[in-house]
mmCIF file of the N, C-alpha and C atoms, coordinates in Angstrom:
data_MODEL
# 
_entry.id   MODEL 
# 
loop_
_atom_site.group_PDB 
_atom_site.id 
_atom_site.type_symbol 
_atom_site.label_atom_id 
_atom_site.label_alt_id 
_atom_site.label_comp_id 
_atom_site.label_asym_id 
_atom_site.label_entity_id 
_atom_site.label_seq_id 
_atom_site.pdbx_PDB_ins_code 
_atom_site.Cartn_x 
_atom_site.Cartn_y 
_atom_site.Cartn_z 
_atom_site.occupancy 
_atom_site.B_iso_or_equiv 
_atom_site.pdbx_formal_charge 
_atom_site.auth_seq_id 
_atom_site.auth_comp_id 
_atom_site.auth_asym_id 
_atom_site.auth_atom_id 
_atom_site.pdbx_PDB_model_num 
ATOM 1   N N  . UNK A 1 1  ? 42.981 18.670 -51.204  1.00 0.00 ? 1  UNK A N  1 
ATOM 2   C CA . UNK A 1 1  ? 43.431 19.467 -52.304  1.00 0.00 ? 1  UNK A CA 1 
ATOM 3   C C  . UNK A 1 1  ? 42.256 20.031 -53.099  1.00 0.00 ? 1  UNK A C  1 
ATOM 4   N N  . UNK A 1 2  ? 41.150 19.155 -53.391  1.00 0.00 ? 2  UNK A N  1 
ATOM 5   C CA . UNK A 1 2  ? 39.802 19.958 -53.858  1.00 0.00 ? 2  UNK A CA 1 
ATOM 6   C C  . UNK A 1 2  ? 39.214 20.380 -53.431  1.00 0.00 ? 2  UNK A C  1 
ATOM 7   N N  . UNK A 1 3  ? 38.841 20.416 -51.709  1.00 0.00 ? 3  UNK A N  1 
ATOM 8   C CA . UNK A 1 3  ? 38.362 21.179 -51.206  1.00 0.00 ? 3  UNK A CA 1 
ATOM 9   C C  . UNK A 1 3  ? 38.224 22.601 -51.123  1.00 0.00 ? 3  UNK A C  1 
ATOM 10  N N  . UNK A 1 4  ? 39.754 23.311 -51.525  1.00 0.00 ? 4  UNK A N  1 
ATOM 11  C CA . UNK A 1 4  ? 39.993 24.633 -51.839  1.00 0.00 ? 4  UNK A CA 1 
ATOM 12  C C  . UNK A 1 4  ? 39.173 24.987 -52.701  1.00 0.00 ? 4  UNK A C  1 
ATOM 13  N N  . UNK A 1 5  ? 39.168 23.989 -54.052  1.00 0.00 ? 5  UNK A N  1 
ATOM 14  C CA . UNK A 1 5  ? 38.544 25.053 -55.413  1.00 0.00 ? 5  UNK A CA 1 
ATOM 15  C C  . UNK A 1 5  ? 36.907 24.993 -54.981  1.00 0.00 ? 5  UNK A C  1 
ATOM 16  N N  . UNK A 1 6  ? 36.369 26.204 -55.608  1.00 0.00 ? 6  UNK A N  1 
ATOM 17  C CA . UNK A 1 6  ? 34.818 25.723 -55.777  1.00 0.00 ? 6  UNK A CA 1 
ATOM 18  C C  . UNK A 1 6  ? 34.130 25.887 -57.010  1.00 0.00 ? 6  UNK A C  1 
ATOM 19  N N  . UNK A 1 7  ? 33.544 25.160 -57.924  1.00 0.00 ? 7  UNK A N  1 
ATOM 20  C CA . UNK A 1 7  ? 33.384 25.248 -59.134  1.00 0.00 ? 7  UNK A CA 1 
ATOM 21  C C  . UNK A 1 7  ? 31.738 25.400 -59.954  1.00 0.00 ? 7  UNK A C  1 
ATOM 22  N N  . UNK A 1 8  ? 31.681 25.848 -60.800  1.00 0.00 ? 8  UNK A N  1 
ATOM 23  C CA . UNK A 1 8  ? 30.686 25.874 -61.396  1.00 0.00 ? 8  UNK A CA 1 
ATOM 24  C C  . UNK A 1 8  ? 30.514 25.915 -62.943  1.00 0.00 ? 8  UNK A C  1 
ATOM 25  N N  . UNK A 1 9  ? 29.245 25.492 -63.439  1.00 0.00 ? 9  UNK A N  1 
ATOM 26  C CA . UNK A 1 9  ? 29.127 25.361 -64.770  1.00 0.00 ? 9  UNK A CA 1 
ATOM 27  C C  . UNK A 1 9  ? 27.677 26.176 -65.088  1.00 0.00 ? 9  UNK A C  1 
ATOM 28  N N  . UNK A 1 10 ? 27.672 27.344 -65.895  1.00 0.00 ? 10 UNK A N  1 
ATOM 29  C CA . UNK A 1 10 ? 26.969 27.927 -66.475  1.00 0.00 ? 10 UNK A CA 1 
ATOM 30  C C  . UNK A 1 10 ? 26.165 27.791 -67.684  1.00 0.00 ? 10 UNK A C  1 
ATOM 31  N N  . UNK A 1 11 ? 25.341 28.299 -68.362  1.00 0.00 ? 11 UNK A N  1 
ATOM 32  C CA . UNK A 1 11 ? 24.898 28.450 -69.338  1.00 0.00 ? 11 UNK A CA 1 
ATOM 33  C C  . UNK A 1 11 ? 24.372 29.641 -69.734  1.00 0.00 ? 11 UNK A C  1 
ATOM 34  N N  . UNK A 1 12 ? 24.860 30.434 -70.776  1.00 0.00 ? 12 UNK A N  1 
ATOM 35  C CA . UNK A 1 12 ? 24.507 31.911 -70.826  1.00 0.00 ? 12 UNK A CA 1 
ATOM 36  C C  . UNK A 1 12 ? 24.194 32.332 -72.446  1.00 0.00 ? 12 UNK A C  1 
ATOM 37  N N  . UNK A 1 13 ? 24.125 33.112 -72.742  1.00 0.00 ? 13 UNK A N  1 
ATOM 38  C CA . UNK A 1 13 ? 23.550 33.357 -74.661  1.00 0.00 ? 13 UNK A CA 1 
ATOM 39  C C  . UNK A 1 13 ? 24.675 33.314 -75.305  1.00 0.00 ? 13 UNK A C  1 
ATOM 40  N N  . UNK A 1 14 ? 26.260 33.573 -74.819  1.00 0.00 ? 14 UNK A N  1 
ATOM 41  C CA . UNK A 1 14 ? 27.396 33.129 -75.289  1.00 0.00 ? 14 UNK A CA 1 
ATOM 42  C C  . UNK A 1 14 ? 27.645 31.660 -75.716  1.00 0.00 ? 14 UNK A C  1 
ATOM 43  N N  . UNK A 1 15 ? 27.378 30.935 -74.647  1.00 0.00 ? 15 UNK A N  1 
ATOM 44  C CA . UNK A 1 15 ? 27.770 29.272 -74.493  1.00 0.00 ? 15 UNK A CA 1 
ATOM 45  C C  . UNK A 1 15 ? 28.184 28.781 -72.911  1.00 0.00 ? 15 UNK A C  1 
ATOM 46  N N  . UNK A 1 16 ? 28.889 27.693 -72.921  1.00 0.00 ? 16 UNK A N  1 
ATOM 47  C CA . UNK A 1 16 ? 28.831 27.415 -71.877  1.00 0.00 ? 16 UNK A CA 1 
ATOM 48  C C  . UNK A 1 16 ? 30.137 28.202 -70.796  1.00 0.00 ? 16 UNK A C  1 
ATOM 49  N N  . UNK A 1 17 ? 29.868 28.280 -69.753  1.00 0.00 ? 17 UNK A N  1 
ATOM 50  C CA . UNK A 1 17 ? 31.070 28.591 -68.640  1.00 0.00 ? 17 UNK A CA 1 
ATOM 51  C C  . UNK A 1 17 ? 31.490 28.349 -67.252  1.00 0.00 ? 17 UNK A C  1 
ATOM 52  N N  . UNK A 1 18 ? 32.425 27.906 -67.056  1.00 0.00 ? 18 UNK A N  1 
ATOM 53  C CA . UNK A 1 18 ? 33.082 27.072 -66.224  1.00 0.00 ? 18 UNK A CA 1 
ATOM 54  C C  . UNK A 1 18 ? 33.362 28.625 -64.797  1.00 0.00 ? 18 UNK A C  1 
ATOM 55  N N  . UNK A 1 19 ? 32.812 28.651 -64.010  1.00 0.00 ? 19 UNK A N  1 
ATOM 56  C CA . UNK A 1 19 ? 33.795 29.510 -63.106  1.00 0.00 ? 19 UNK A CA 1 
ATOM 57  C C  . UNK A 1 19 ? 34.293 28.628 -61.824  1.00 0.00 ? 19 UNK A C  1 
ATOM 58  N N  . UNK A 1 20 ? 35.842 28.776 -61.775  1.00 0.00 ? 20 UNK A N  1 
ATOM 59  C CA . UNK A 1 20 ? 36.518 28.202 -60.236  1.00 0.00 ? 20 UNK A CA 1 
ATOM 60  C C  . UNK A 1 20 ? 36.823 29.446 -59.674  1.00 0.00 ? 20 UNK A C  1 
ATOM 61  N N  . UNK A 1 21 ? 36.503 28.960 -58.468  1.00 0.00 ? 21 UNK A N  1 
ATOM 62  C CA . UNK A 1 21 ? 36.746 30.118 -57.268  1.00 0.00 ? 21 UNK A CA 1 
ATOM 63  C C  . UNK A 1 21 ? 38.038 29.620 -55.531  1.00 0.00 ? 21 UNK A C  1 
ATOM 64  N N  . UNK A 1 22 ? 39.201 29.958 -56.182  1.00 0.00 ? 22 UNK A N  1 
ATOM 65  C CA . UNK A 1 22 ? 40.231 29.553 -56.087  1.00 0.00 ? 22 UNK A CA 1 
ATOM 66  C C  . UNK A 1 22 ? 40.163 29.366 -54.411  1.00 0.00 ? 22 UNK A C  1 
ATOM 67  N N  . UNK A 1 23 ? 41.028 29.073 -53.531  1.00 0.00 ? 23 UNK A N  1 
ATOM 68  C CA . UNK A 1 23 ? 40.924 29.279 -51.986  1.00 0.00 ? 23 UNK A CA 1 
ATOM 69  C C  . UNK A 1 23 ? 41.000 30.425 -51.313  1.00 0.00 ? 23 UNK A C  1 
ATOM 70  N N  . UNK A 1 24 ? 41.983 31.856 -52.116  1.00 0.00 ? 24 UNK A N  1 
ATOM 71  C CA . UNK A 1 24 ? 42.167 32.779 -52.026  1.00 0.00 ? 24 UNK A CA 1 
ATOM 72  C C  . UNK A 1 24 ? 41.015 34.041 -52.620  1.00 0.00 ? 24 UNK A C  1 
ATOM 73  N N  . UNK A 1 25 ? 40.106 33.516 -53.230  1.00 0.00 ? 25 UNK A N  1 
ATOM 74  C CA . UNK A 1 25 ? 39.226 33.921 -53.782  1.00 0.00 ? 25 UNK A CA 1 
ATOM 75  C C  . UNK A 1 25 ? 39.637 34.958 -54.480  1.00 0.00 ? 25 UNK A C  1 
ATOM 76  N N  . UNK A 1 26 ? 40.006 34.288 -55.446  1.00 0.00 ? 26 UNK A N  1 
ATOM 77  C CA . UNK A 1 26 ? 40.666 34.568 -56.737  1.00 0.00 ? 26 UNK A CA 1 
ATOM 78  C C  . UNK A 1 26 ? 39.380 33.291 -57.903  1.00 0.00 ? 26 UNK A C  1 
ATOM 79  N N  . UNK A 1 27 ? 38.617 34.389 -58.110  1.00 0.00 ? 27 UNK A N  1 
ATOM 80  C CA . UNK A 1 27 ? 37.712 33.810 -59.344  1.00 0.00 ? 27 UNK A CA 1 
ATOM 81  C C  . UNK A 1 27 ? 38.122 33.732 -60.849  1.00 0.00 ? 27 UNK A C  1 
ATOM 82  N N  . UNK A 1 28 ? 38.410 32.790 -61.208  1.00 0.00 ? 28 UNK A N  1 
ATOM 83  C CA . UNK A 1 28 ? 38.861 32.344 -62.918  1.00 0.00 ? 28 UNK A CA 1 
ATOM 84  C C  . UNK A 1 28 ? 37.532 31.616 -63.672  1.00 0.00 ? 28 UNK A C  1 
ATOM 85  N N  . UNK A 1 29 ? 37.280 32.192 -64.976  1.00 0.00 ? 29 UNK A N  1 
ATOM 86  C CA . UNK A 1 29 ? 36.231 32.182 -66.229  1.00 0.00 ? 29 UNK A CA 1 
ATOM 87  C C  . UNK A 1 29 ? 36.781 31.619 -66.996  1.00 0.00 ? 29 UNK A C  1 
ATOM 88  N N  . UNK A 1 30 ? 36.396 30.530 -67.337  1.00 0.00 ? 30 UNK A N  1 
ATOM 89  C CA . UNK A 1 30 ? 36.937 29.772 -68.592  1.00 0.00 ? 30 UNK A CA 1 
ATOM 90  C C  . UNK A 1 30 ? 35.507 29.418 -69.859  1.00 0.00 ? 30 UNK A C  1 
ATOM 91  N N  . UNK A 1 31 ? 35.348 29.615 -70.721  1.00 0.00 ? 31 UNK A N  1 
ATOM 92  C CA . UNK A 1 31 ? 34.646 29.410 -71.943  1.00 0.00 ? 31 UNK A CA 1 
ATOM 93  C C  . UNK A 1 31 ? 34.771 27.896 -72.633  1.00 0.00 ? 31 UNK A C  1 
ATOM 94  N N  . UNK A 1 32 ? 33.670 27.424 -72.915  1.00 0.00 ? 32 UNK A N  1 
ATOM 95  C CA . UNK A 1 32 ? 33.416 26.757 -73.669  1.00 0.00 ? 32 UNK A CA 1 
ATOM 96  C C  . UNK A 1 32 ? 32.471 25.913 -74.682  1.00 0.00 ? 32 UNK A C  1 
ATOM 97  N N  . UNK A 1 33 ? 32.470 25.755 -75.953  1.00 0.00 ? 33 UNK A N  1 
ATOM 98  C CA . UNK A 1 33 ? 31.849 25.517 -76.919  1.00 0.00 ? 33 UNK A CA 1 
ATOM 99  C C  . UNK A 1 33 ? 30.587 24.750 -76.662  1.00 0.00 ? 33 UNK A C  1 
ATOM 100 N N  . UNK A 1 34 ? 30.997 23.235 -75.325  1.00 0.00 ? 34 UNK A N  1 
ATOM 101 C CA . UNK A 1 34 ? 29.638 22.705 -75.763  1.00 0.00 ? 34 UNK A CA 1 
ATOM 102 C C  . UNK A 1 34 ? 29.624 22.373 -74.270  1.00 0.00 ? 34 UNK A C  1 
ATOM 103 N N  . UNK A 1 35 ? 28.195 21.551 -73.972  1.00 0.00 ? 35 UNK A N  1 
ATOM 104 C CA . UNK A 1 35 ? 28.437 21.313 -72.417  1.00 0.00 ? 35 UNK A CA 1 
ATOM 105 C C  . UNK A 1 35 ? 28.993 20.141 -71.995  1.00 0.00 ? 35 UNK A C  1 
ATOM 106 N N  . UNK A 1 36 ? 29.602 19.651 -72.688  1.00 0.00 ? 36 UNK A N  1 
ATOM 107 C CA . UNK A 1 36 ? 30.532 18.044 -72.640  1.00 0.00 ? 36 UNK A CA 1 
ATOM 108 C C  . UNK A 1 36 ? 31.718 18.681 -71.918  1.00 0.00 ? 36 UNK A C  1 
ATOM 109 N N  . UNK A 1 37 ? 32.406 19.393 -72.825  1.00 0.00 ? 37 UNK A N  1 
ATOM 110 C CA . UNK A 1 37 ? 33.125 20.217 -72.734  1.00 0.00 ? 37 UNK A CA 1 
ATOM 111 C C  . UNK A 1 37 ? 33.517 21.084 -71.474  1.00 0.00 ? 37 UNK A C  1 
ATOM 112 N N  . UNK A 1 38 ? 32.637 21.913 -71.050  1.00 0.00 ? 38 UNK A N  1 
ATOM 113 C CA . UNK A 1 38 ? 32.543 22.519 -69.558  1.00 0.00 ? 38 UNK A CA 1 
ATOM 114 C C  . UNK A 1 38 ? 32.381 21.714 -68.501  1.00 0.00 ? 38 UNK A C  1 
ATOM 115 N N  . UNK A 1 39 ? 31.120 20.619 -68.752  1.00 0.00 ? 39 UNK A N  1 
ATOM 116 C CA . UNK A 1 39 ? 31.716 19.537 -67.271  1.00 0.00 ? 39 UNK A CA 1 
ATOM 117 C C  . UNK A 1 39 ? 32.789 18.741 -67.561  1.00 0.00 ? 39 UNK A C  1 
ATOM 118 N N  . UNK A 1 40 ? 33.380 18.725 -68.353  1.00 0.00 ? 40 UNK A N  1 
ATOM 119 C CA . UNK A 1 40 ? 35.022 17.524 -68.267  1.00 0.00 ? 40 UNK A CA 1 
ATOM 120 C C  . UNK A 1 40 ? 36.099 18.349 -67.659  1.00 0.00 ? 40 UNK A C  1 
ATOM 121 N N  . UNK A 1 41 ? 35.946 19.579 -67.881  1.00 0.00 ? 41 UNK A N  1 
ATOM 122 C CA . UNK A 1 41 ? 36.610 20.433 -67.362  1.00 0.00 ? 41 UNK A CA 1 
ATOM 123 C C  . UNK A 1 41 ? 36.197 20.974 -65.932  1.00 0.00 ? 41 UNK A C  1 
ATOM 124 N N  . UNK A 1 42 ? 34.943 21.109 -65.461  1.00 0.00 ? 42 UNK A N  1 
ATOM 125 C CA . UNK A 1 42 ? 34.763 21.532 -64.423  1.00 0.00 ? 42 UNK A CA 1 
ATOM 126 C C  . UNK A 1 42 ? 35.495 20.500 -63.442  1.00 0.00 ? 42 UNK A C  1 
ATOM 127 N N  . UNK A 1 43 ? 34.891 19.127 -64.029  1.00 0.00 ? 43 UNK A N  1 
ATOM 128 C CA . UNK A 1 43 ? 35.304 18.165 -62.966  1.00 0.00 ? 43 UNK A CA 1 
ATOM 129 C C  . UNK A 1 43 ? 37.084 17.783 -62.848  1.00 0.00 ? 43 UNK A C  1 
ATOM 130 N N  . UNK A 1 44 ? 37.819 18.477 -63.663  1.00 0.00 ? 44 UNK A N  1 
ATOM 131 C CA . UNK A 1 44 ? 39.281 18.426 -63.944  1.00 0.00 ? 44 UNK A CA 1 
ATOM 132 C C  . UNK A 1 44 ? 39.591 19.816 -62.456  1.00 0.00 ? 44 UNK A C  1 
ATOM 133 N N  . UNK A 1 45 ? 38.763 20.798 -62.929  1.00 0.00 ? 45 UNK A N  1 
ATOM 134 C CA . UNK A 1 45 ? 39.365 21.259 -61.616  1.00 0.00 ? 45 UNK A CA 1 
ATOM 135 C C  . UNK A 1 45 ? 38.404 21.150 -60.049  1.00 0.00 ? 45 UNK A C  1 
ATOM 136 N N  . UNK A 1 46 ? 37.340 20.756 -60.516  1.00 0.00 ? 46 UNK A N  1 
ATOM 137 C CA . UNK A 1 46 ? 36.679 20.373 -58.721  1.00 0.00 ? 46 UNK A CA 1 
ATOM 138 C C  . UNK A 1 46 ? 37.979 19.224 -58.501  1.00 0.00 ? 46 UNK A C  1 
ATOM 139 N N  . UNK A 1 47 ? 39.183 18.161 -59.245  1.00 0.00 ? 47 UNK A N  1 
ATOM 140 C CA . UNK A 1 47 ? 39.787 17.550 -58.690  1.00 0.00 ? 47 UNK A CA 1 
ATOM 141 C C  . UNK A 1 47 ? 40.964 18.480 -57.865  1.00 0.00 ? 47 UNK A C  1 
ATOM 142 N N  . UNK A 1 48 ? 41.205 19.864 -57.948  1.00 0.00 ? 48 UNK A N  1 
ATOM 143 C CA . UNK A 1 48 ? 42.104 20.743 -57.588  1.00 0.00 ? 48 UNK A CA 1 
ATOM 144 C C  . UNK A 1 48 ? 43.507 20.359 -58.061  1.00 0.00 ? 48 UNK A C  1 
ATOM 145 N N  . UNK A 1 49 ? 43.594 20.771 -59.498  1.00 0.00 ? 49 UNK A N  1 
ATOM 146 C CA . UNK A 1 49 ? 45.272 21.326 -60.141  1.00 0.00 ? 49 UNK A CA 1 
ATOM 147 C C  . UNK A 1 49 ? 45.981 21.966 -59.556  1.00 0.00 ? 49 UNK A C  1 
ATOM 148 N N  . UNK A 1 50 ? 46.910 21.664 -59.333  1.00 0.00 ? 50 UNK A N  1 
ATOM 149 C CA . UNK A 1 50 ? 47.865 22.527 -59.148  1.00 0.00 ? 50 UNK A CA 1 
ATOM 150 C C  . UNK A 1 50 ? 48.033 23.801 -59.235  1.00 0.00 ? 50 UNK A C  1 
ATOM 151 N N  . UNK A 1 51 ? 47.792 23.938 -60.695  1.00 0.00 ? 51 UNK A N  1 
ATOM 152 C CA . UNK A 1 51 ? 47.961 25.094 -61.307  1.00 0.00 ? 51 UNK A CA 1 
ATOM 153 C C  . UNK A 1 51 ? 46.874 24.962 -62.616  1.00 0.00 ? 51 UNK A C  1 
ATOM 154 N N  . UNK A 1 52 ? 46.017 26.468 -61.891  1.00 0.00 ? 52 UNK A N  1 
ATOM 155 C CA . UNK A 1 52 ? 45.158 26.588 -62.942  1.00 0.00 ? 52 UNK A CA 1 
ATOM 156 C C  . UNK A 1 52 ? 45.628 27.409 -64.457  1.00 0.00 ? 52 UNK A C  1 
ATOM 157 N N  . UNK A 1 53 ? 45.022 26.493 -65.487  1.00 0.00 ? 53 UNK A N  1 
ATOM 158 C CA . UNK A 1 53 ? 45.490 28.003 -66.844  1.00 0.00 ? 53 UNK A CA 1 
ATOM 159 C C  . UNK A 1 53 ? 45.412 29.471 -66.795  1.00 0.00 ? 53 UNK A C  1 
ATOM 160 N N  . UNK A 1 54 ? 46.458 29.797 -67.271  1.00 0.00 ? 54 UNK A N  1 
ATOM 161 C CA . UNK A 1 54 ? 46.184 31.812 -67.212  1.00 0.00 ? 54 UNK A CA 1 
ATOM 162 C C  . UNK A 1 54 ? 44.824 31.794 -67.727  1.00 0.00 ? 54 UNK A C  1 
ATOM 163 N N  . UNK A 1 55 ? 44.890 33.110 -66.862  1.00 0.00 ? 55 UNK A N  1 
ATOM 164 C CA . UNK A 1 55 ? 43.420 33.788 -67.125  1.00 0.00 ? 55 UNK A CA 1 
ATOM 165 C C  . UNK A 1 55 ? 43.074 34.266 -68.851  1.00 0.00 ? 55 UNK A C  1 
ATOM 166 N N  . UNK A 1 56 ? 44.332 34.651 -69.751  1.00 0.00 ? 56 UNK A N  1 
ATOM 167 C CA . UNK A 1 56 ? 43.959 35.168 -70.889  1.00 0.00 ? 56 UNK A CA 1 
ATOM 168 C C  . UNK A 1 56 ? 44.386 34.008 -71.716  1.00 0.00 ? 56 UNK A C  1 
ATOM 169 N N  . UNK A 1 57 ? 43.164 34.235 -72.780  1.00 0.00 ? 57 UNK A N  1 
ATOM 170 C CA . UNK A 1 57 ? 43.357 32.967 -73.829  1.00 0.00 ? 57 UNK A CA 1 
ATOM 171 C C  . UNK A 1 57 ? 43.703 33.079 -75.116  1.00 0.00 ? 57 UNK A C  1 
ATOM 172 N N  . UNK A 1 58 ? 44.913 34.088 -74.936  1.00 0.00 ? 58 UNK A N  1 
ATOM 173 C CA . UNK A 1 58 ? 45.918 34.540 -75.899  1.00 0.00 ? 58 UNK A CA 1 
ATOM 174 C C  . UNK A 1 58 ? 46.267 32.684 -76.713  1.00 0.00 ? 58 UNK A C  1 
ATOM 175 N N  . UNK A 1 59 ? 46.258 32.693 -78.107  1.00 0.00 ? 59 UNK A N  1 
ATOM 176 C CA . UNK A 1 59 ? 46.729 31.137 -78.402  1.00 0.00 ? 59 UNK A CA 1 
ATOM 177 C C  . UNK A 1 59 ? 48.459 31.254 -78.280  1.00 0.00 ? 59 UNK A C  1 
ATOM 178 N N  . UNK A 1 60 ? 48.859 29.952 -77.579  1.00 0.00 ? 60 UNK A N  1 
ATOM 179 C CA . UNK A 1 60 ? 50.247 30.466 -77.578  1.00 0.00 ? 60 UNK A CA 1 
ATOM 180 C C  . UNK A 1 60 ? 50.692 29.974 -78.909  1.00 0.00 ? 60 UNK A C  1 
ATOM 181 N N  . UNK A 1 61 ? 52.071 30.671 -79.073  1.00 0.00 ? 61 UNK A N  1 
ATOM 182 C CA . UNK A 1 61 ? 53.038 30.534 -80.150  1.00 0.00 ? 61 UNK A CA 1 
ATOM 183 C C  . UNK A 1 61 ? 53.437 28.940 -80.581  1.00 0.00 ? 61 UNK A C  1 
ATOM 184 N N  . UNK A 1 62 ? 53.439 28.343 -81.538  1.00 0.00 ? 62 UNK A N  1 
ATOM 185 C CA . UNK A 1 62 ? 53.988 27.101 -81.682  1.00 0.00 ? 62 UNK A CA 1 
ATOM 186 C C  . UNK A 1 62 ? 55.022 27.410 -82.367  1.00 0.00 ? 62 UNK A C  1 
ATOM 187 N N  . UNK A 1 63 ? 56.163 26.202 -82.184  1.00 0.00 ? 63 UNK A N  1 
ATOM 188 C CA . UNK A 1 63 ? 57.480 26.638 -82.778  1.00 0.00 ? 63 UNK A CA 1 
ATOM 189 C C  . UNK A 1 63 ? 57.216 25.758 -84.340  1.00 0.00 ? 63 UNK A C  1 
ATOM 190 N N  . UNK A 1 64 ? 58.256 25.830 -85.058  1.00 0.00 ? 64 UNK A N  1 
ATOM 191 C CA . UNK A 1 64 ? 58.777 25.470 -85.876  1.00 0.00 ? 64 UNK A CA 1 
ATOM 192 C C  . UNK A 1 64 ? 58.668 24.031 -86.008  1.00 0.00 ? 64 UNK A C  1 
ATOM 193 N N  . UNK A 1 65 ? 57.679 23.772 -87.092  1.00 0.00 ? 65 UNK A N  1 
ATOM 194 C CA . UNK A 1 65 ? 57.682 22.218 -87.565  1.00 0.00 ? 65 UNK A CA 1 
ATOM 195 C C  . UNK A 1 65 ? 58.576 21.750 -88.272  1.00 0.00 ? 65 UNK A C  1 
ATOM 196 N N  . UNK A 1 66 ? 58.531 19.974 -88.311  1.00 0.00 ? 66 UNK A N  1 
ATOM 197 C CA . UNK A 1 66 ? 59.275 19.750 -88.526  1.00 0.00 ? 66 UNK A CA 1 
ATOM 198 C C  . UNK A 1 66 ? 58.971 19.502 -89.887  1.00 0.00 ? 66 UNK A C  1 
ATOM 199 N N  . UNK A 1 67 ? 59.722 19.812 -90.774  1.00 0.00 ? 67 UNK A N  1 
ATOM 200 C CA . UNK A 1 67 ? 59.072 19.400 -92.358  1.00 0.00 ? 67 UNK A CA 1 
ATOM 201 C C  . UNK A 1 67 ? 58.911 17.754 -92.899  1.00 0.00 ? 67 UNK A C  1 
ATOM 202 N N  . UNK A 1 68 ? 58.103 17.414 -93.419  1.00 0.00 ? 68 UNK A N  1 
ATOM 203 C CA . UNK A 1 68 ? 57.178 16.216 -93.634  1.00 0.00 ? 68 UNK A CA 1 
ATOM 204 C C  . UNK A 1 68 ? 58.612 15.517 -94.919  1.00 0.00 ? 68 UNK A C  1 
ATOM 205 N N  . UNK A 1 69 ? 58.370 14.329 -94.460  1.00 0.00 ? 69 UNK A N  1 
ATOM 206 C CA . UNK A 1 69 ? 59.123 13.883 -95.516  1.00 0.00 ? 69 UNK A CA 1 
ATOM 207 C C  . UNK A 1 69 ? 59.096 13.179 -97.280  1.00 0.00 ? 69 UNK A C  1 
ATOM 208 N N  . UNK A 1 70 ? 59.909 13.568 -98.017  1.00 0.00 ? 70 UNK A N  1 
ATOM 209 C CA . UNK A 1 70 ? 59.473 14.330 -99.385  1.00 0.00 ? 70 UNK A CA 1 
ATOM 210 C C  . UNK A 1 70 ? 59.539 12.875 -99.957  1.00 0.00 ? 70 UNK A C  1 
ATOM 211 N N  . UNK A 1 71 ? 57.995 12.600 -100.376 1.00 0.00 ? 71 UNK A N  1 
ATOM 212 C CA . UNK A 1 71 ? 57.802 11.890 -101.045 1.00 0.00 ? 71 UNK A CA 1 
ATOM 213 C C  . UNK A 1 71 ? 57.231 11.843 -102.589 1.00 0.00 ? 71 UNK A C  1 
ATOM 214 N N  . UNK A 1 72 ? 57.612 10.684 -103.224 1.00 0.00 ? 72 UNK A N  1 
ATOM 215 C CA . UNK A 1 72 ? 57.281 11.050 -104.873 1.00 0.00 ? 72 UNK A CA 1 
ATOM 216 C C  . UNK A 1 72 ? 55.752 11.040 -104.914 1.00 0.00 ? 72 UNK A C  1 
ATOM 217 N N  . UNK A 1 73 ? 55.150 11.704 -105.972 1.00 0.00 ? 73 UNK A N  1 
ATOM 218 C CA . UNK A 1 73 ? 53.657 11.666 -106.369 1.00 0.00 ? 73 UNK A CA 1 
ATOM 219 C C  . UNK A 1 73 ? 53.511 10.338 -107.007 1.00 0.00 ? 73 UNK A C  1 
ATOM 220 N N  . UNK A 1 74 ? 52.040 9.592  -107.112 1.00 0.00 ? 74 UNK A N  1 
ATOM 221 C CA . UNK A 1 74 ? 52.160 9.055  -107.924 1.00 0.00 ? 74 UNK A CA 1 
ATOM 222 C C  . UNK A 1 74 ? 52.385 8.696  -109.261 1.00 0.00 ? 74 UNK A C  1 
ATOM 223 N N  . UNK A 1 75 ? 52.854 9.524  -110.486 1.00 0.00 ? 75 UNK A N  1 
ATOM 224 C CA . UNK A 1 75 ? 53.390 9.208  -111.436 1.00 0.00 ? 75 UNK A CA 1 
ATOM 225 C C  . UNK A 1 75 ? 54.688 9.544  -110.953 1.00 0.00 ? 75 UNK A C  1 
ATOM 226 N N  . UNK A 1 76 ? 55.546 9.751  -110.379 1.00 0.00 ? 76 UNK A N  1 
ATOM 227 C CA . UNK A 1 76 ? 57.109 10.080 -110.277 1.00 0.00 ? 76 UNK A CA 1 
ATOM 228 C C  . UNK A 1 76 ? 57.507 8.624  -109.530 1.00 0.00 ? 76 UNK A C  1 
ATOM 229 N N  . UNK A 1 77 ? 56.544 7.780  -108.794 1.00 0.00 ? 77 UNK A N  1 
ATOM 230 C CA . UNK A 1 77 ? 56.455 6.506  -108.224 1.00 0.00 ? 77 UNK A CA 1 
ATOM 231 C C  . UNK A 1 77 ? 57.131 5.313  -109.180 1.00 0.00 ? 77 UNK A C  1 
ATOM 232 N N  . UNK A 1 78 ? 56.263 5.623  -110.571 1.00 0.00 ? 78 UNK A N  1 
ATOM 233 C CA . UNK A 1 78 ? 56.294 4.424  -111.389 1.00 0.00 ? 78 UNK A CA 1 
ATOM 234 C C  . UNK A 1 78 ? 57.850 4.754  -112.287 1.00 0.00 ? 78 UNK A C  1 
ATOM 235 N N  . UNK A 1 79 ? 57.908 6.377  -112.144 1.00 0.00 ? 79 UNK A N  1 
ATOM 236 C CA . UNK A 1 79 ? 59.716 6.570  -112.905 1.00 0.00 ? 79 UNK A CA 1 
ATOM 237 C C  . UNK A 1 79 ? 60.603 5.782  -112.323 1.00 0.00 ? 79 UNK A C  1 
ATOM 238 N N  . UNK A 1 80 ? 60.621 5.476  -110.841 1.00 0.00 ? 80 UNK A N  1 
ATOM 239 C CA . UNK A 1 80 ? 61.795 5.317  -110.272 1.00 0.00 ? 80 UNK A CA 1 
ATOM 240 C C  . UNK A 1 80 ? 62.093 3.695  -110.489 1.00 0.00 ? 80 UNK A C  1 
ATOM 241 N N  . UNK A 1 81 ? 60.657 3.153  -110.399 1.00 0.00 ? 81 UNK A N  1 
ATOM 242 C CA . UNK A 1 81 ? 60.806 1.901  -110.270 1.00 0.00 ? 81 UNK A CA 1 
ATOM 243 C C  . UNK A 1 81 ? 61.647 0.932  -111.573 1.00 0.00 ? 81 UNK A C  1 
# 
């Protein structure tokens, strides 16, 4: 299964970058901040995923939280008691 991917870790005036080069040779660029970072990830896909992340790093949408539950401040603490 890892044999397919082939992977690499860069360093460029941006930061660091990860390129996998799929079996179909289909090349995917992934970015990242530090170099901890790019090899934890490189070595996530030299293990060959399934399925690699889309190519665009649009942030996705999060839904609707759940609202926190309403607690007194401390002087509204000592009213109740």
């Amino acid at each position: 299964m890892g044999a397919e991917n082939t992977v690499t870790v860069r360093c460029d005036r941006r930061g660091w970058r990860v390129e996998v080069e799929a079996g179909e040779g289909d090349i995917r660029r992934y970015r990242y901040g530090s170099e901890a970072q790019a090899r934890y990830f490189a070595a996530v896909f030299a293990l060959g995923p399934s399925v690699l992340p889309p190519k665009d790093h649009a942030r996705r949408r999060q839904g609707p939280r759940l609202p926190l539950p309403m607690r007194p401040s401390f002087g509204e603490a000592a009213l109740h008691e």
